[in-house]
C-alpha positions in Angstrom: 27.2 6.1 -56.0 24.0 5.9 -54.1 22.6 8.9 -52.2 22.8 9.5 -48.6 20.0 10.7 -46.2 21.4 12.8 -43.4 19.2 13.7 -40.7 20.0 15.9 -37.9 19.7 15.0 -34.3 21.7 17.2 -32.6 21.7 20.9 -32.3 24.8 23.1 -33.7 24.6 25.9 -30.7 27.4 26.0 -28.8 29.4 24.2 -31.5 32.4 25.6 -33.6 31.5 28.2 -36.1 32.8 25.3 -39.0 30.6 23.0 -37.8 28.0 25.3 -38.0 28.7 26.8 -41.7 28.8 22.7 -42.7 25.3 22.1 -41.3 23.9 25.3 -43.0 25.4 24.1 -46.0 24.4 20.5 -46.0 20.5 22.3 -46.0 20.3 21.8 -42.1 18.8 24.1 -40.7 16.2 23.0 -37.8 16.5 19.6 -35.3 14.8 16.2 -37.1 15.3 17.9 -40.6 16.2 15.0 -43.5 18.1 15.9 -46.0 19.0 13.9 -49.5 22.6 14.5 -51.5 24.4 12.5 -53.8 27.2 10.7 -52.1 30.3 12.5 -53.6 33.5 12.7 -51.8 32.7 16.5 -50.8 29.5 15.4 -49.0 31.1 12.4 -47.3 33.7 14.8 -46.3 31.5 17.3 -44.6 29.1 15.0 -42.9 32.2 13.5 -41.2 33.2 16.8 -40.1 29.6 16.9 -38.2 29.1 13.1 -37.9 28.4 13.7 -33.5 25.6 15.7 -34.9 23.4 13.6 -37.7 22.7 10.4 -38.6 23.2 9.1 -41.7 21.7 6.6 -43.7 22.9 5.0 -47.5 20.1 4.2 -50.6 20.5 3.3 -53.6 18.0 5.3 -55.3 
């Protein structure tokens, strides 16, 4: 599996309290922010949850 880069672009006020608890745990914490994380099932899972607010992008480091 290659590893995804998810970057937000979107801010999580005035979203649900889920969506909010999936960006903190994804390491989001502040607008423009990149992230890097294996892609496993369980992070595929939660950036589709919160895919209106990143961007992602697939390597194959």
């Amino acid at each position: 599996m290659g590893k995804l880069v998810i970057k937000q672009i979107r801010s999580g006020i005035d979203q649900p309290k889920k969506q909010k608890l999936t960006l903190k745990a994804l390491g989001l914490r502040k607008m423009n922010q990149t992230v890097i994380h294996e892609g496993t099932p369980q992070i595929r899972g939660m950036v589709e949850k919160v895919k209106h607010l990143v961007t992602v992008t697939e390597t194959n480091e």
